[in-house]
VOVO-326891 format. One record per residue (C-alpha): x, y, z. Coordinates in steps of 0.05 Angstrom, whole numbers, padded with zeros to 5 digits, always signed. Layout:
<pts>
XYZ
...
</pts>
This chain:
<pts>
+00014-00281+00425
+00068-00322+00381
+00130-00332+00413
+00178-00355+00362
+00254-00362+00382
+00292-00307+00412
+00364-00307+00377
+00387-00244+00411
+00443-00240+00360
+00469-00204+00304
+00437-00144+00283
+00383-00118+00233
+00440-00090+00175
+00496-00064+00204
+00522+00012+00175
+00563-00024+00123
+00512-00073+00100
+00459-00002+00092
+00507+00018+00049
+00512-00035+00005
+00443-00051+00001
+00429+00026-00018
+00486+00015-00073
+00470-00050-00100
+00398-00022-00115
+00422+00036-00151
+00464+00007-00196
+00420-00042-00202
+00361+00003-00225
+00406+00043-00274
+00432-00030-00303
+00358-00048-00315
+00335+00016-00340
+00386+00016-00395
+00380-00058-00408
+00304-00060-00411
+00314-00002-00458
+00357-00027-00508
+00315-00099-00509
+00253-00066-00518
+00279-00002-00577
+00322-00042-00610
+00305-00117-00609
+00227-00114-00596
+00219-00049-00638
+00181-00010-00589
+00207+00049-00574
+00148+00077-00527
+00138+00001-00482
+00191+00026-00426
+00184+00086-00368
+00233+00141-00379
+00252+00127-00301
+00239+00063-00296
+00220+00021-00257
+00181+00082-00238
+00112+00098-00291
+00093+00153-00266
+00138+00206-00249
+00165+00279-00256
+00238+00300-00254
+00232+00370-00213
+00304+00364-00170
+00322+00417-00209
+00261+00463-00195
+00255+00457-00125
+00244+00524-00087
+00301+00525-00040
+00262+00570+00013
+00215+00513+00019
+00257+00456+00013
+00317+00473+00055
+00279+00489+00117
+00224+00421+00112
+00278+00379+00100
+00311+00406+00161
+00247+00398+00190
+00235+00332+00176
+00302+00305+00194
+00298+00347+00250
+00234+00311+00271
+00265+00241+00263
+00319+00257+00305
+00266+00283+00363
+00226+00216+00357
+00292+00178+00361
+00318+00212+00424
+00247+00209+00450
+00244+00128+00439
+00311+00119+00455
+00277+00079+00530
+00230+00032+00528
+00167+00060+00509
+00116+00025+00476
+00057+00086+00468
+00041+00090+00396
+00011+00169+00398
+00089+00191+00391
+00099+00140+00319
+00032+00177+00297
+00049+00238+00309
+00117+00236+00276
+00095+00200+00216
+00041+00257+00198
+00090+00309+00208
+00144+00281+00168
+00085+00259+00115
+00064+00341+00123
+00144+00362+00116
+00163+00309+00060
+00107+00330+00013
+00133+00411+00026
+00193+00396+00002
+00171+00422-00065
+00130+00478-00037
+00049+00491-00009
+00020+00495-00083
+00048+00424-00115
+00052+00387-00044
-00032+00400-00027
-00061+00429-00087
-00037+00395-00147
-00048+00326-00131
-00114+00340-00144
-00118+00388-00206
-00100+00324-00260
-00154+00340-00313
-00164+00274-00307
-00163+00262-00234
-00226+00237-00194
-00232+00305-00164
-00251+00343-00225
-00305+00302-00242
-00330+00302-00160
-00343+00369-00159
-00395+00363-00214
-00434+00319-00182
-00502+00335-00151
-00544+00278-00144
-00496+00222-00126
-00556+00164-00129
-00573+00185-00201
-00488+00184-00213
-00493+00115-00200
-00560+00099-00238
-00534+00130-00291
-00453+00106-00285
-00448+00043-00330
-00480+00086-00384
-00434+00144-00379
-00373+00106-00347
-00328+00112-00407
-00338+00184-00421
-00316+00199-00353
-00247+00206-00339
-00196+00161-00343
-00189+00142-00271
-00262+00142-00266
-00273+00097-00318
-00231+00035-00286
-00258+00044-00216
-00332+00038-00187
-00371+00097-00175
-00352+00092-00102
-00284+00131-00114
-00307+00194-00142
-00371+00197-00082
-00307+00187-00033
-00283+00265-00067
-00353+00292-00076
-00361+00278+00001
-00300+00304+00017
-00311+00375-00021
-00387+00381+00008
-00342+00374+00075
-00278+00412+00062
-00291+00451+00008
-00216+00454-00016
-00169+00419-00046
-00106+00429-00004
-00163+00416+00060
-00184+00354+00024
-00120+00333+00012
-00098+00342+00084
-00172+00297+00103
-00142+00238+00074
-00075+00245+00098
-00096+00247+00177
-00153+00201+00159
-00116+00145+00130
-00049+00158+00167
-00064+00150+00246
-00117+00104+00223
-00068+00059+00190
-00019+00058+00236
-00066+00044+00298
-00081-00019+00258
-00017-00038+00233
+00007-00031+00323
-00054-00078+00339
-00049-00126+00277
+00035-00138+00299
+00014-00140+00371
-00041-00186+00360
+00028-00232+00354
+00091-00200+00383
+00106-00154+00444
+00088-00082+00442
+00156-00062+00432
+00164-00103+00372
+00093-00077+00345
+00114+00001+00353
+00184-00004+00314
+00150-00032+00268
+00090+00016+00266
+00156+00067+00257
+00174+00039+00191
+00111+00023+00159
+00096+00105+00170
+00166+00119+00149
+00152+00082+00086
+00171+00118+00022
+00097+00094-00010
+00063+00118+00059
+00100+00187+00059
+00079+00201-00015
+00018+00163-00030
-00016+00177+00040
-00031+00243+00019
-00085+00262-00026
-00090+00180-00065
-00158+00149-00051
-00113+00084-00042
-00098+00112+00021
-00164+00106+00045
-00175+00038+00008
-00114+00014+00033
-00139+00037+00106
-00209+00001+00098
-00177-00070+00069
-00127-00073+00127
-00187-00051+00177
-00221-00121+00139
-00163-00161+00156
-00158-00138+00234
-00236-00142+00255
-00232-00206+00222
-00177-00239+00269
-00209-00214+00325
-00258-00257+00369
-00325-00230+00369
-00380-00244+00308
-00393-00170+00313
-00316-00159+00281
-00350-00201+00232
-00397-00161+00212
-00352-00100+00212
-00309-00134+00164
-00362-00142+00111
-00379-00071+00128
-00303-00047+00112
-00308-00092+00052
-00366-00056+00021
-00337+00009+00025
-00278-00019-00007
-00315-00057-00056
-00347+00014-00073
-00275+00042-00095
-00238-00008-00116
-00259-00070-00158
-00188-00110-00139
-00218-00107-00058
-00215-00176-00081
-00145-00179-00069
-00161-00189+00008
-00208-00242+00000
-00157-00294-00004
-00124-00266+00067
-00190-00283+00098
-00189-00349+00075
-00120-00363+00095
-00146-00340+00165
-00203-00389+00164
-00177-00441+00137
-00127-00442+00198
-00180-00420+00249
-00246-00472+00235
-00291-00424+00278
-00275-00368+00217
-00311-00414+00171
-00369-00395+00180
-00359-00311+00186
-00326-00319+00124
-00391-00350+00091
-00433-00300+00122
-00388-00251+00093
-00386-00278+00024
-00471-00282+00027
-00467-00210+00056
-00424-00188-00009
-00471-00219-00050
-00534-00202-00024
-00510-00120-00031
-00496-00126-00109
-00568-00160-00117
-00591-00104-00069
-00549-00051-00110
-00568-00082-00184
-00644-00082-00173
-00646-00026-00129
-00600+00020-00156
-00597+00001-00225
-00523-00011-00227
-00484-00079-00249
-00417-00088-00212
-00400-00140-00259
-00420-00102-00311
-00381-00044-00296
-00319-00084-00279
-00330-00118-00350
-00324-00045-00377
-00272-00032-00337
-00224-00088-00357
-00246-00076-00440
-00229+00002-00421
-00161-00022-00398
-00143-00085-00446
-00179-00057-00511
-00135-00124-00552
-00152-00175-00494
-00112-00207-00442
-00042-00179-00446
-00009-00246-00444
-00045-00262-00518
-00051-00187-00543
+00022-00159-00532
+00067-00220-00492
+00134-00173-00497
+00099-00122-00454
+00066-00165-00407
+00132-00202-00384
+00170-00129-00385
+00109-00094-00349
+00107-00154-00294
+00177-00141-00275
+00175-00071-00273
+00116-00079-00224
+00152-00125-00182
+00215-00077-00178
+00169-00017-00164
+00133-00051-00105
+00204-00066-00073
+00239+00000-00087
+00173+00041-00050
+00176-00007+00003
+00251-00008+00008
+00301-00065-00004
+00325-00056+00064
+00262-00086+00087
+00252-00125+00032
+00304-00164+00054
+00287-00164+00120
+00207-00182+00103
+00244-00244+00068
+00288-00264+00132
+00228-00261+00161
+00189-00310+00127
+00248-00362+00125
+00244-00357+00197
+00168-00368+00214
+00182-00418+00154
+00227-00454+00194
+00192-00455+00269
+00143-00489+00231
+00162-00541+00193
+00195-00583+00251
+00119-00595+00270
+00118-00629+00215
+00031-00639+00188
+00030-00560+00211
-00027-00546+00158
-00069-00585+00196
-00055-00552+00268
-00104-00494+00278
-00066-00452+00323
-00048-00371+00328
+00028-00389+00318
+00026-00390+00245
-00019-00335+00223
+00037-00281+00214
+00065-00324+00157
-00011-00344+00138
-00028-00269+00131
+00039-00258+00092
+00039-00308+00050
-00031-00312+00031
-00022-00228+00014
+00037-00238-00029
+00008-00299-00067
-00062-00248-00083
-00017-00195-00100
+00026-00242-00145
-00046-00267-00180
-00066-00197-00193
-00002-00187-00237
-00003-00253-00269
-00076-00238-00288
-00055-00163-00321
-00062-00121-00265
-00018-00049-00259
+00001-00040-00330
+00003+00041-00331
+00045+00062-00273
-00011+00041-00216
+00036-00012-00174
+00073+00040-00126
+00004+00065-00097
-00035-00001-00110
+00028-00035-00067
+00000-00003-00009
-00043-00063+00001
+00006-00105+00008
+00056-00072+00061
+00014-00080+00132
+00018-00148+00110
+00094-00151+00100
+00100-00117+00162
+00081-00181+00198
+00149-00229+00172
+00188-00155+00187
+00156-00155+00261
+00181-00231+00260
+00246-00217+00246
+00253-00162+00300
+00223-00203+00347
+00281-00256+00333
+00340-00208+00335
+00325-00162+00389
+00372-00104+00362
+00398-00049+00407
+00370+00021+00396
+00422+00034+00345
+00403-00021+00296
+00335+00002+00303
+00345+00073+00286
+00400+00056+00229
+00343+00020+00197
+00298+00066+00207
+00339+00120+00183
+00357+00084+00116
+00282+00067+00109
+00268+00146+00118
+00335+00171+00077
+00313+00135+00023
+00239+00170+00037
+00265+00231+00032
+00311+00222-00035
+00253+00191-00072
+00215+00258-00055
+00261+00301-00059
+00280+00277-00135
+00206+00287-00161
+00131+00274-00166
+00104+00213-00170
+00020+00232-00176
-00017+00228-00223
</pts>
């Protein structure tokens, strides 16, 4: 377990600091959303390049159509429920069942907010949602035979995602049957799963204490509370942290359940790529990963040969459709540059509001901390010890995640739900922070309260699926 230094001073954000933070970022969104405007409509000539609310793509304005029956009483409910889990962590108790429990039922309450029917039923009724074209399916292995052929007359988030995604739904309707019961499936699927991982991955490194408050905010997260419920990048985003975890642990059978969390991640999402480069960070810092991570790359390989010639379906192929299907003109950079520099700050803006700038900032303290313990060492890249994996693991997610947008990636409104990669990994510098302040049980819950207020206003202003 890394030690780090204990400062035992200051504070996380103090009530004032909250409050600037929280008005700093509004204004700052509002000055940006007019600016980027006015650039783009009347210098660049494009009147259609810029969200209506950005930095936010996708999203639907329905303050002013919330059902009051339903909304007054969940949010009670759900603020209600926070203040429970506070009182009830208020000691020194490091269990994780009561941070699980109280994230599902505030992800249950926040998603009512706006009633039963458009919380559970119509995140999956998009005509062009993976779920409509699930339920037609009969004979998944001829679905796949058959997918390059047919892949871009399916719809449109079918057509930019391997055949694995819409199998995930088609399983989950031969099991549930419903949509609001399929929904709920991936919320307590994902959810407990997630934050069982997210507890070991911080303890792996920092005291149990340390790894539940930050378990706390990860569920309170405004991109876990709305995307955690009914997204398949839930369940990706589940399967790619499970990767990382088996693959810091000991035994060469975590190995092999790595490759196996890989594959079914590989199967939904063609960027599962983005955790490849955590892996290496891992080995490349612990020699006796080397070779795993070899076996894992063969493994990887060995399943597309197995799937091409047995199956009849070309990943590459299908990813080379894909990426035509979703840059018609060519890499944005060339094709449209204006749009490519506008769309790569939006994205960047997006990731940080859903994961809030409170902890943003914090996330960034953080890192200048493990930073600094380990640069007095001096040749540290060459020491191969546990100590500097939380800022390996960080770093190395934030520099895949930054590749992804340089090459193109989240151009439509996709960043707030394909963040969710990146935030267990975040959580690790956020953990190191914590770990270095030691704050008093009302830091933590000030935090924790901003981190869930601003939760709560994202969902109470709107919809954000699509």
């Amino acid at each position: 377990m890394t030690g780090g230094h204990h400062t035992g001073e200051g504070a996380l954000f103090s009530a004032r600091q909250l409050a600037v933070i929280a008005w700093v970022t509004a204004t700052s969104v509002v000055f940006f959303n007019i600016f980027i405007k006015f650039v783009n409509r009347q210098l660049l000539g494009n009147p259609y390049g810029t969200p209506v609310y950005w930095p936010v793509s996708i999203f639907v304005f329905r303050l002013g159509r919330l059902r009051l029956d339903w909304a007054i009483p969940m949010l009670v409910a759900a603020v209600g429920v926070f203040a429970v889990t506070a009182w009830y962590l208020r000691e020194e108790r490091t269990r994780l069942a009561p941070v699980v429990v109280a994230g599902f039922v505030l992800l249950v309450c926040s998603n009512l907010l706006h009633g039963f029917t458009h919380g559970f039923v119509v995140p999956l009724s998009t005509r062009e949602g993976y779920y409509q074209l699930a339920a037609t399916i009969v004979d998944p292995l001829a679905f796949v035979r058959t997918y390059e052929a047919n892949q871009l007359s399916y719809v449109v988030h079918a057509r930019t995602h391997p055949p694995g995604t819409v199998l995930t739904f088609t399983l989950l309707d031969w099991v549930f049957g419903s949509r609001p019961l399929v929904t709920t499936a991936i919320a307590a699927l994902s959810l407990p799963t997630s934050a069982v991982l997210v507890y070991r991955l911080v303890g792996s490194y920092y005291e149990r204490s340390v790894a539940q408050y930050t378990t706390l905010l990860f569920v309170l997260l405004p991109s876990v509370q709305i995307f955690y419920l009914a997204t398949i990048d839930a369940i990706i985003a589940t399967l790619l942290l499970a990767a990382v975890y088996f693959f810091t642990r000991e035994s060469r059978w975590w190995s092999l359940a790595t490759l196996a969390c890989l594959l079914v991640a590989a199967s939904q999402l063609f960027l599962f790529v983005f955790v490849l480069p955590i892996l290496a960070g891992i080995a490349v810092f612990r020699r006796e990963k080397l070779l795993p991570l070899v076996g894992i790359g063969v493994g990887l390989v060995a399943c597309y040969l197995v799937v091409k010639f047995g199956l009849g379906y070309d990943y590459l192929h299908s990813l080379s459709i894909a990426s035509d299907q979703q840059n018609p003109n060519g890499f944005m950079l060339l094709a449209d540059p204006s749009d490519y520099v506008f769309s790569r700050f939006e994205d960047i803006v997006e990731l940080g509001l859903f994961f809030t700038p409170f902890l943003c900032l914090l996330a960034a303290r953080g890192l200048r901390d493990l930073w600094g313990d380990l640069r007095p060492e001096g040749r540290w890249w060459l020491a191969a010890t546990r100590e500097r994996e939380p800022f390996v693991i960080a770093a190395a997610a934030v520099v895949g995640f930054c590749a992804m947008l340089v090459a193109g990636v989240y151009h439509t409104g996709e960043t707030a739900r394909g963040a969710l990669y990146i935030y267990p990994y975040l959580c690790l510098p956020v953990a190191a922070a914590v770990h270095r302040v030691r704050p008093n049980f009302r830091d933590r819950w000030l935090l924790a309260g901003a981190v869930f207020g601003q939760t709560l206003l994202l969902q109470l202003l709107g919809s954000y699926l699509w």
